[in-house]
ChimeraX commands (.cxc) that place a marker at each C-alpha (Angstrom):
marker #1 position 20.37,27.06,-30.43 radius 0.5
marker #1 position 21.89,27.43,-33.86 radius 0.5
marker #1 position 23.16,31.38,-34.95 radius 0.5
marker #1 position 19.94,31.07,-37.19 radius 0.5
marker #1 position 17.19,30.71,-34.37 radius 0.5
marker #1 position 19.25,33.42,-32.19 radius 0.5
marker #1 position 18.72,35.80,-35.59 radius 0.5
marker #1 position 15.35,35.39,-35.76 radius 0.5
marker #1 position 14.81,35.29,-32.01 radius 0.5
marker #1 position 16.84,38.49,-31.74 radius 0.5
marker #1 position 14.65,40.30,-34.53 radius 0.5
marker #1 position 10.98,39.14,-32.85 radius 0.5
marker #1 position 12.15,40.84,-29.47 radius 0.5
marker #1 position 13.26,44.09,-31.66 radius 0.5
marker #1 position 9.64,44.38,-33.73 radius 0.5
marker #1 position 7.97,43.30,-30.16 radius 0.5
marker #1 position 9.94,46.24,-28.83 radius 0.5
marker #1 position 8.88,48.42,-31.76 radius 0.5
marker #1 position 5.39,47.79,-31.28 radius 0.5
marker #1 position 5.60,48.11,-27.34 radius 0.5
marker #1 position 7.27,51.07,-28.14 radius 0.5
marker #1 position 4.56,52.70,-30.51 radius 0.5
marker #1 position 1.76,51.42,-28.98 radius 0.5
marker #1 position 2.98,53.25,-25.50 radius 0.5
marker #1 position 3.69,56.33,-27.40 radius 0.5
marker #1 position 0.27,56.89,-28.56 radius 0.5
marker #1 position -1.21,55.81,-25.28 radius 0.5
marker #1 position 0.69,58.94,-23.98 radius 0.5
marker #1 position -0.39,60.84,-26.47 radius 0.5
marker #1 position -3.79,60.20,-25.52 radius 0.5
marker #1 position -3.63,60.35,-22.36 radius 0.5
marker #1 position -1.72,64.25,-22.79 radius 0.5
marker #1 position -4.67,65.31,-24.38 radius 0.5
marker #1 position -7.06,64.08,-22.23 radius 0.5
marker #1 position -4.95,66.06,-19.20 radius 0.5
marker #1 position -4.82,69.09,-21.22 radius 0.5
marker #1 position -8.65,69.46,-21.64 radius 0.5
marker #1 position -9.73,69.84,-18.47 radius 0.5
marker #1 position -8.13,73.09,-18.09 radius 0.5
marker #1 position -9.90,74.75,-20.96 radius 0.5
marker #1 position -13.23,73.83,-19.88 radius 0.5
marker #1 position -13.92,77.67,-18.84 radius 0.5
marker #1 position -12.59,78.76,-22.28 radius 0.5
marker #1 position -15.26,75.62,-24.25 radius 0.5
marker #1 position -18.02,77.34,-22.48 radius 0.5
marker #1 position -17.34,80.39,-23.18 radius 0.5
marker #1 position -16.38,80.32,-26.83 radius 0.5
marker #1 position -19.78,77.69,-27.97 radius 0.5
marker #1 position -21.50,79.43,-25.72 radius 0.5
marker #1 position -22.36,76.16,-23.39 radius 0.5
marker #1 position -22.51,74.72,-20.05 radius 0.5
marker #1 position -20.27,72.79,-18.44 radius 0.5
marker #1 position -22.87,70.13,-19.25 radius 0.5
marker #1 position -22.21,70.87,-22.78 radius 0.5
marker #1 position -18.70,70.47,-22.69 radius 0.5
marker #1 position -18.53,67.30,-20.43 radius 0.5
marker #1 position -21.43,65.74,-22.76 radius 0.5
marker #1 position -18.40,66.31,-25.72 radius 0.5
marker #1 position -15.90,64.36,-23.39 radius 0.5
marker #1 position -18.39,61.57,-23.34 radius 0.5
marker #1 position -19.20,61.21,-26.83 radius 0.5
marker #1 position -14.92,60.92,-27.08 radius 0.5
marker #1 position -15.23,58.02,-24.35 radius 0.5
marker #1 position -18.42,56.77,-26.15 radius 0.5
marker #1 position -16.77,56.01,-29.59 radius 0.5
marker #1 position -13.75,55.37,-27.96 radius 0.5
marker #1 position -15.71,52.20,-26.65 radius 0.5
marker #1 position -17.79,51.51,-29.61 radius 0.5
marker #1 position -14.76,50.90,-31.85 radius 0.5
marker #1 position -12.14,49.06,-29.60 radius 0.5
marker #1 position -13.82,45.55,-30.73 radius 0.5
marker #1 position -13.88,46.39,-34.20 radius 0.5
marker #1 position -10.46,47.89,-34.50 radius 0.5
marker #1 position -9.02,44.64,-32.63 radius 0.5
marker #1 position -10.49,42.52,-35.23 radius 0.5
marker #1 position -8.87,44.94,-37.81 radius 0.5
marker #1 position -5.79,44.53,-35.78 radius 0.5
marker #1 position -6.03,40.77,-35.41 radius 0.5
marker #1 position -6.99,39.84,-39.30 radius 0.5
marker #1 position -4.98,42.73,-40.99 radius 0.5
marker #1 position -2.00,43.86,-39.22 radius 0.5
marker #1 position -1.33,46.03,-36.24 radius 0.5
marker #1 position 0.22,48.57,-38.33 radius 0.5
marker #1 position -2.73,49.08,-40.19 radius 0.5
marker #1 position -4.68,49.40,-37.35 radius 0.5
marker #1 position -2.16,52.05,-35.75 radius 0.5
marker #1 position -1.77,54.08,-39.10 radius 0.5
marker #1 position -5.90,54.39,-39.15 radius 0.5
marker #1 position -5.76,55.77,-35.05 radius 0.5
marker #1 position -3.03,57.80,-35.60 radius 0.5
marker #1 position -4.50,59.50,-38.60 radius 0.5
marker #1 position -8.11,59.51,-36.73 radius 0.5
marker #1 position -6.54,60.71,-33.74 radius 0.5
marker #1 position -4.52,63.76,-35.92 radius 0.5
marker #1 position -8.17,64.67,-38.06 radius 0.5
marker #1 position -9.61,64.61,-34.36 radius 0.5
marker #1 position -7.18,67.29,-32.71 radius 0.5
marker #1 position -7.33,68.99,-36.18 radius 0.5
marker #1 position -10.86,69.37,-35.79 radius 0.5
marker #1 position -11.22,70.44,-32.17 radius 0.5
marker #1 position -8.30,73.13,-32.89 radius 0.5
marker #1 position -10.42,75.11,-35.55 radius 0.5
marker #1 position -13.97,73.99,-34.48 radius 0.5
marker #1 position -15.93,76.65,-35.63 radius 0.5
marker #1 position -19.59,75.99,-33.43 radius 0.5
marker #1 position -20.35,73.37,-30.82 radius 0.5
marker #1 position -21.64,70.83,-33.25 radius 0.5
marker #1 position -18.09,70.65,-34.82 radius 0.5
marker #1 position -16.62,70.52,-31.63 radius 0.5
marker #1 position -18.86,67.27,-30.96 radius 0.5
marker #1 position -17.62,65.78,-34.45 radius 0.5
marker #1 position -14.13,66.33,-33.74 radius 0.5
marker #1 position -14.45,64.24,-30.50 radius 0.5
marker #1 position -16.27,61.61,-32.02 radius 0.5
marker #1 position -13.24,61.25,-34.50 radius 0.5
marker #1 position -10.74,61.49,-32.58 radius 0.5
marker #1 position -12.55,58.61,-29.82 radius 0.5
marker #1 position -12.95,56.69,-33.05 radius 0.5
marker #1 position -8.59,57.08,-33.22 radius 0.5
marker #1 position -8.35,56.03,-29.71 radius 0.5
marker #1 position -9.93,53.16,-29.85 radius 0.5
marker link #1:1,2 radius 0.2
marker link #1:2,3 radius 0.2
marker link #1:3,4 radius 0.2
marker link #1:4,5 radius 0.2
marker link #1:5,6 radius 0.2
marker link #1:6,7 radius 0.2
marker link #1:7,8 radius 0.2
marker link #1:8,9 radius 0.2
marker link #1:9,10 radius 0.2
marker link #1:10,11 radius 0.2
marker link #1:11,12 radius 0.2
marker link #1:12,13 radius 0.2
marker link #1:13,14 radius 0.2
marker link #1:14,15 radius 0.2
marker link #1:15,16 radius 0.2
marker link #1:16,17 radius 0.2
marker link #1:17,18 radius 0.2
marker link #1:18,19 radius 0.2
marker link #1:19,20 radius 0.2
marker link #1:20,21 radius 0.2
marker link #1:21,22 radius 0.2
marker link #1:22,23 radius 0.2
marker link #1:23,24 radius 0.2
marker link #1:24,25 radius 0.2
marker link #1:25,26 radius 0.2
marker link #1:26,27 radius 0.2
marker link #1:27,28 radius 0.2
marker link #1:28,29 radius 0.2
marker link #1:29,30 radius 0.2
marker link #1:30,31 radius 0.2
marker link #1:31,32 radius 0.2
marker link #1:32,33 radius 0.2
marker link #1:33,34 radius 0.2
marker link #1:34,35 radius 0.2
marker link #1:35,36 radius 0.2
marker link #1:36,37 radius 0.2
marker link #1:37,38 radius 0.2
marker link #1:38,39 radius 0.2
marker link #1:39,40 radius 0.2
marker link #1:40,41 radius 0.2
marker link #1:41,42 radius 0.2
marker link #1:42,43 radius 0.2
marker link #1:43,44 radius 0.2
marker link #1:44,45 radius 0.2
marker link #1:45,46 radius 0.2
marker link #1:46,47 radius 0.2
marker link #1:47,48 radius 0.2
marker link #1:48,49 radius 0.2
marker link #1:49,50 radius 0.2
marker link #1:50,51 radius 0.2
marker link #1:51,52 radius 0.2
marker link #1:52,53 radius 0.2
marker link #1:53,54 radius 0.2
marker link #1:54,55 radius 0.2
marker link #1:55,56 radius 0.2
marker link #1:56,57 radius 0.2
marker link #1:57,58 radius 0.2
marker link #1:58,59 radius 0.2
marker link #1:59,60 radius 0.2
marker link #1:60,61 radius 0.2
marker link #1:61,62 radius 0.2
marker link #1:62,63 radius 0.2
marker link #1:63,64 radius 0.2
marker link #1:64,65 radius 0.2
marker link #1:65,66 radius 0.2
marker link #1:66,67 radius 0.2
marker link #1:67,68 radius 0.2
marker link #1:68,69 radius 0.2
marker link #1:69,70 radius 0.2
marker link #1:70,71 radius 0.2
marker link #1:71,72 radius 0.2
marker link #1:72,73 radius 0.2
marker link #1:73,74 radius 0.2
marker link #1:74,75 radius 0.2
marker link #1:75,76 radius 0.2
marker link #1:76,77 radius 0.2
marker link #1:77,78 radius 0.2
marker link #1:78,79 radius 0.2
marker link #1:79,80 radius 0.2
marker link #1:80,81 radius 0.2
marker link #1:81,82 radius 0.2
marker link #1:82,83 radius 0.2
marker link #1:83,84 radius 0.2
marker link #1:84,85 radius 0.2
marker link #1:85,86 radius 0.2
marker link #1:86,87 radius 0.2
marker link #1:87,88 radius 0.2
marker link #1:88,89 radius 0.2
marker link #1:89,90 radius 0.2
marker link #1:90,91 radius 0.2
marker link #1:91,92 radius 0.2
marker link #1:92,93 radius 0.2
marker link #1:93,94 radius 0.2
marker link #1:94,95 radius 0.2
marker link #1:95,96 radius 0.2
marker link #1:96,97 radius 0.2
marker link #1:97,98 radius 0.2
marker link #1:98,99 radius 0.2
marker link #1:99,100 radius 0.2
marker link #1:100,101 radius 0.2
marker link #1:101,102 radius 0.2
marker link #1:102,103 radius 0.2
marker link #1:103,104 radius 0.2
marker link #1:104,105 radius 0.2
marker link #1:105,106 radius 0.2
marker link #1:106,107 radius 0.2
marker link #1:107,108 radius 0.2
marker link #1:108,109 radius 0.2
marker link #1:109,110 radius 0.2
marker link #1:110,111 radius 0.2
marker link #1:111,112 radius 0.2
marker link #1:112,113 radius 0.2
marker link #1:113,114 radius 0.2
marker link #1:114,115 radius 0.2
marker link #1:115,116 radius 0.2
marker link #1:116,117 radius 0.2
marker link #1:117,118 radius 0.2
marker link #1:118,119 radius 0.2
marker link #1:119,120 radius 0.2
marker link #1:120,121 radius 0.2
view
């Protein structure tokens, strides 16, 4: 191999590395969230004022849009760039937690999940 190929070699394996490396970090993101909302479950029901029903119907709508958008943000991610795709989750996933922080009633605790499923996928 010639010092050019081994240059551009070398800088694939770095941006694959990168983008290993990102894409990891906001699984474990994700998945820190979804093991630190279990334990508030008694604190959801009492501040909307819901079941437990209530609040595990909020976890599904996450998983719900989390599903609904994985095909369309891998064709985003497939015809436009994976760093566009992982700027929009990482913003959705942000507005998400932003949301469920200060979610005044149950019905903005709902929205917040759906955004921040939408930033998962």
């Amino acid at each position: 191999m010639t010092s050019g190929n081994n240059r551009v070699l070398s800088g694939l394996i770095s941006e694959a590395r990168f983008v290993v490396g990102v894409i990891s970090l906001s699984h474990f993101i994700n998945h820190i969230y979804l093991m630190l909302l279990p334990p508030i479950f008694s604190l959801l029901v009492v501040e909307y004022g819901v079941g437990l029903t209530g609040v595990g119907f909020a976890v599904s709508v996450l998983s719900f849009f989390g599903v609904l958008f994985q095909l369309p943000f891998g064709y985003l991610s497939d015809n436009y760039g994976r760093t566009l795709t992982l700027a929009i989750g990482f913003s959705l996933s942000a507005v998400g937690i932003f949301l469920f922080a200060f979610a005044p009633s149950y019905e903005w605790l709902l929205i917040s999940q759906a955004v921040l499923g939408t930033g998962i996928a």
